[in-house]
C-alpha positions in Angstrom: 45.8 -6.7 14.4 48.6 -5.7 11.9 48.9 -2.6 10.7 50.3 -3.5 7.0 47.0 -6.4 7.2 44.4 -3.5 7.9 45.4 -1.1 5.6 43.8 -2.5 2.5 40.8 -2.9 4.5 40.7 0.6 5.4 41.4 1.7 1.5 38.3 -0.2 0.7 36.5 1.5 3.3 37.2 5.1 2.4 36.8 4.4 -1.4 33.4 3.3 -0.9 32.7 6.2 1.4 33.7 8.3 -1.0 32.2 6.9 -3.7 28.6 7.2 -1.6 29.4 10.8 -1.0 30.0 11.6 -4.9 27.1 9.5 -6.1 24.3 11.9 -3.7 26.2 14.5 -4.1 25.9 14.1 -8.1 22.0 13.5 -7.3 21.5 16.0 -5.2 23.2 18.4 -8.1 20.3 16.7 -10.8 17.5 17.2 -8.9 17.4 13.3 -7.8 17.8 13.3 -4.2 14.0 15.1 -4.0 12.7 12.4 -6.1 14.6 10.0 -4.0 12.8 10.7 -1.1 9.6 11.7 -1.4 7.4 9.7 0.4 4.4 12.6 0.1 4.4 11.4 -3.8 1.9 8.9 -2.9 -1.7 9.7 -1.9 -3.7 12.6 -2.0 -7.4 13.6 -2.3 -10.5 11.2 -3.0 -13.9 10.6 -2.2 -15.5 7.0 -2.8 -18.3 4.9 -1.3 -18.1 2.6 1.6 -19.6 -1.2 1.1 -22.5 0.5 3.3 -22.9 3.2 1.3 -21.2 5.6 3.5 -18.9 8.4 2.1 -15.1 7.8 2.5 -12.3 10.0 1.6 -9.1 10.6 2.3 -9.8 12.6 5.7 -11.3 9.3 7.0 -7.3 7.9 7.3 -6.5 11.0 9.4 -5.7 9.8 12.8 -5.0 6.1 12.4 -2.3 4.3 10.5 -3.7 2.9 7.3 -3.3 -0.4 4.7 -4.7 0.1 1.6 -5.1 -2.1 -0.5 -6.1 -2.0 -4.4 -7.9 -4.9 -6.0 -11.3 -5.9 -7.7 -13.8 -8.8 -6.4 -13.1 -11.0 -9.0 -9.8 -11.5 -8.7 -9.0 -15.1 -8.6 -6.1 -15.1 -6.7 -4.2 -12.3 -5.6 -6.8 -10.3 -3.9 -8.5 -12.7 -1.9 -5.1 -14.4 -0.6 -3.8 -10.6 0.6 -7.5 -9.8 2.1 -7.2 -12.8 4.2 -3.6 -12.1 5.6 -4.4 -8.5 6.1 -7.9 -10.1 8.4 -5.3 -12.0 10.0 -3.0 -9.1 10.6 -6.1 -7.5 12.1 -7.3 -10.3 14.5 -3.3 -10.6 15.8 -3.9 -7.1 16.2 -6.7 -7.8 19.1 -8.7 -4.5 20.4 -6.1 -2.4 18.5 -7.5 -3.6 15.4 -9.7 -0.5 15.9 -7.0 1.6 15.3 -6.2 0.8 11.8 -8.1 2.1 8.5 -8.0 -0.9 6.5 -9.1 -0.8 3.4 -9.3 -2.4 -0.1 -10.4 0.3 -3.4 -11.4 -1.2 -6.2 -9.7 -1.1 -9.4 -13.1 -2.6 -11.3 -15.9 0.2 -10.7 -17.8 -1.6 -14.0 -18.2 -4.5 -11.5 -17.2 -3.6 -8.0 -20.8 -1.7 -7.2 -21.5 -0.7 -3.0 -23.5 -4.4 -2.9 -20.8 -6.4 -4.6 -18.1 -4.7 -2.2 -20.4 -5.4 1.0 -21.1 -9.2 -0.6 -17.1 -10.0 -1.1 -16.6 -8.4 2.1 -18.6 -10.6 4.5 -16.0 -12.8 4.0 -13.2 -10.9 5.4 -11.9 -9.4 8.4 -15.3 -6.8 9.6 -12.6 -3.6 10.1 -12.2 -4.0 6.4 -13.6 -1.2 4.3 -14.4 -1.4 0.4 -14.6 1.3 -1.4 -15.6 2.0 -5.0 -17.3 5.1 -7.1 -17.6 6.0 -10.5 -14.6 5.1 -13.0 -13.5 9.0 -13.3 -13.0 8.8 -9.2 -11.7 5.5 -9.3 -9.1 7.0 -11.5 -8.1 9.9 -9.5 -7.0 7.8 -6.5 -4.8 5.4 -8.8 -3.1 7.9 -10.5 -3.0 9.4 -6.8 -1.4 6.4 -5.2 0.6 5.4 -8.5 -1.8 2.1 -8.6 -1.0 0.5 -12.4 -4.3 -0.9 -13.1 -5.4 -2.4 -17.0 -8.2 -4.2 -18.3 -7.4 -7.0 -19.8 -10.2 -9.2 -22.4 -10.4 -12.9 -22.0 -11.5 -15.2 -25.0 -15.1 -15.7 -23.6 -15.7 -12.2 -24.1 -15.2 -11.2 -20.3 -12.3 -9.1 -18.9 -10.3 -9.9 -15.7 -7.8 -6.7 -14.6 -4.2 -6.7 -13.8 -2.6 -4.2 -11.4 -0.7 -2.8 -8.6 -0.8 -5.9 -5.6 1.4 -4.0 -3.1 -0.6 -2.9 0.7 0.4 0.2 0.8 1.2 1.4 5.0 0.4 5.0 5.6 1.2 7.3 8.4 -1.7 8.7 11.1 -1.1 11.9 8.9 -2.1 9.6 5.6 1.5 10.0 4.6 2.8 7.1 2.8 5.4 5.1 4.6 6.4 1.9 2.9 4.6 -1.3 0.8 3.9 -3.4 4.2 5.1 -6.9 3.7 2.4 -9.3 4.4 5.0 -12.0 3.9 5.6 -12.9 7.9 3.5 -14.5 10.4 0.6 -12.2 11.5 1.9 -11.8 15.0 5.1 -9.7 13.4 3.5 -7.9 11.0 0.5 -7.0 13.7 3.4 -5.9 16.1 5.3 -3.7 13.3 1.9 -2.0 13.0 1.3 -1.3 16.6 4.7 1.0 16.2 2.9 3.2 13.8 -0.2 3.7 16.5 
């Protein structure tokens, strides 16, 4: 190759690298780069109830990678759709579908009690767990895992919910990872999750 034909190329590239350098540098100086990355932000202590009536907290993730999910039972859309792709996930996942937490908090504790959970369940993947508690716990572990979650009134007088629809991946420490794309065919997102094993 030309050396006179290269040299832009290699202007451009050291420019750039510079200009990456400056930038984290500059947010390293503010204070940013911690905010950046810092993955422990997400998650931290709860204690809800199981669809069986079972206590769960956050100790119960310890061990096994985890999806979590946030949602309430009747969501029309949304909430059902990501259930059934994380059972399918699950049954891709064969015999090591048994170790994975997966579960699905409810963001609707008015609603959402232990019998509902276990009812909207049945319908789903049987690792599944559904948990719910009073609306001062329920509270804790979205402001915990930075859920947005808010009521919203319909003109019969009801109230449907809008909130957070990411799956959130966590670590076998219960660290979080990264939202887990459910946007694939089971078989790759089943074999992404086998790496966190």
């Amino acid at each position: 190759m030309d050396r006179t034909a290269s040299r832009p190329l290699v202007i451009v590239t050291a420019f750039t690298a510079s200009l990456l350098v400056g930038l984290l540098l500059m947010l390293w100086m503010m204070g940013g780069v911690r905010g950046v990355t810092a993955p422990a932000a997400i998650g931290g202590p709860f204690q809800l109830t199981d669809q069986s009536g079972a206590t769960f907290t956050d100790k119960n993730l310890q061990g096994r990678p985890s999806l979590i999910f946030f949602g309430f039972t009747h969501c029309p859309d949304v909430c059902p759709t990501s259930l059934f792709e994380i059972s399918e996930v699950l049954r891709a996942m064969g015999k090591d579908a048994d170790k994975v937490n997966a579960v699905f908090v409810t963001v609707d504790p008015q609603r959402d009690t232990q019998a509902a959970m276990k009812d909207y369940l049945s319908s789903f993947d049987p690792h599944l767990k559904g948990l719910t508690g009073d609306s001062a716990a329920i509270q804790k572990i979205i402001t915990e895992y930075r859920v947005y979650a808010k009521k919203v009134p319909l003109k019969d007088g009801d109230y449907t919910m809008d909130h957070t629809a990411l799956v959130y991946l966590m670590d076998r420490d219960g660290h979080f990872v990264a939202p887990f794309n459910l946007s694939r065919k089971p078989e790759e997102a089943a074999a992404d999750l086998k790496h966190y094993l």
